[in-house]
N, C-alpha and C positions, 0 to 999 in steps of 0.2 A: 601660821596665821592664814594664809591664802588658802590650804587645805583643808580649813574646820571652817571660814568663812563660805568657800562655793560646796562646802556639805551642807551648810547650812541654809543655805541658799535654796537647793532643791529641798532641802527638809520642808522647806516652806510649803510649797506644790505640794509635794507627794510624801507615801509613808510607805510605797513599794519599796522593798531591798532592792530587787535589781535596776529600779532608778536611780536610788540613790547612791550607788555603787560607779553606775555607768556614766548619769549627764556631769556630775560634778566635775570631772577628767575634761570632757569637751569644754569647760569652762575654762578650766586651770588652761589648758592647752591654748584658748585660745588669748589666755591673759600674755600666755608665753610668748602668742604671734607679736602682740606689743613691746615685749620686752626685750626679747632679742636683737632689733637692730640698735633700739636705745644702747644698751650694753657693745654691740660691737663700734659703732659710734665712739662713744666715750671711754674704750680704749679697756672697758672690764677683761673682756675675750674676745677671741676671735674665732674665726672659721675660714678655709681657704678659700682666697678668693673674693673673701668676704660675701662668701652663698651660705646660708644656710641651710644645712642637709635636713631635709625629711628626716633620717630617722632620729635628730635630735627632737621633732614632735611627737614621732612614733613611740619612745623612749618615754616622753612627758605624759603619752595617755594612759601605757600598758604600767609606769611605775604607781603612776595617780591610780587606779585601777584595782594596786596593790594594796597601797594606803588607804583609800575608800574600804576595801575587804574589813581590814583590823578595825578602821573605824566604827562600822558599822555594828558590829562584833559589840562593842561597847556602850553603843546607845548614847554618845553624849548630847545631855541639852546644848544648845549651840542658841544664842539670840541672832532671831533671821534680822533684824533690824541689823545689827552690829555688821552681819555679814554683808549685805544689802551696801550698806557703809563703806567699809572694808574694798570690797571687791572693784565698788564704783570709782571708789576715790582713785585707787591703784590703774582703775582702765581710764580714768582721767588725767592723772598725771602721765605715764606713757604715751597717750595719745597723743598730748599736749607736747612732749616731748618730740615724739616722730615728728608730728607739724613741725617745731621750731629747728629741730638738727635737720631737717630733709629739702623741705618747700621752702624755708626762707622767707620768712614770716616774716616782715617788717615790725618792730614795736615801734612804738608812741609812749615817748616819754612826755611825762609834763615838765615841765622848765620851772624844776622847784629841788634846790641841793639833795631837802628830805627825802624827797621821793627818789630824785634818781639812785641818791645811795641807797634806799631800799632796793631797787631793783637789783643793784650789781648786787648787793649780801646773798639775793636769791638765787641771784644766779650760780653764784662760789657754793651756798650750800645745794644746789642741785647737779655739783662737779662738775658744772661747763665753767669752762676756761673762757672767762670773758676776754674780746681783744676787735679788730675790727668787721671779723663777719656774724659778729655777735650783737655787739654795743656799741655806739659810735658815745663820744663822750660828748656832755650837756657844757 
């Protein structure tokens, strides 16, 4: 999905091969940069040290790179809106995610059963383990 959304993406701009070969990778990479501490956070993988190596980015451009090649090859329509869609949502939930697992964002709940129990269902389906440095209970 991420790989035909950020082709699609520069299909927008450009109809150069070798752009669209090349930026769609600095995309995807740098979607990576968000998703990685998410994932080491929440217990997906790990890394020693818990650092991230370089050449797991290095890895993400030179493979995207690959994939971009074959894609290209094929000419698929891709709708840039979808992609556009796609990519943002994805660099908004991680983002959102970093804030909330890293800085310690304070929520604001309203003093309403409905809602807070929405909040905790969101939380459980986003795999955080709600508990005290999470949710403080209403």
């Amino acid at each position: 999905m991420v790989v035909f959304s950020t082709y699609g993406i520069m299909h927008f701009y450009t109809n150069k091969g070798v752009w669209l070969i090349l930026l769609p990778p600095v995309l995807m990479t740098s979607l990576d940069l968000l998703i990685e501490p998410v994932a080491i956070k929440l217990g997906f993988w790990f890394w020693k040290n818990d650092i991230i190596p370089l050449q797991n980015y290095a890895m993400w451009f030179v493979t995207s790179i690959f994939i971009r090649g074959i894609i290209y090859l094929f000419q698929p329509k891709i709708n840039a809106k979808i992609s556009f869609i796609i990519i943002g949502v994805s660099a908004l939930f991680f983002g959102f995610l970093n804030i909330f697992l890293y800085v310690r964002v304070p929520i604001i709940v309203i003093i309403n059963n409905n809602k807070s129990y929405f909040l905790r269902s969101a939380l459980l389906i986003l795999f955080i383990k709600p508990g005290p440095s999470y949710i403080k209970p209403v």
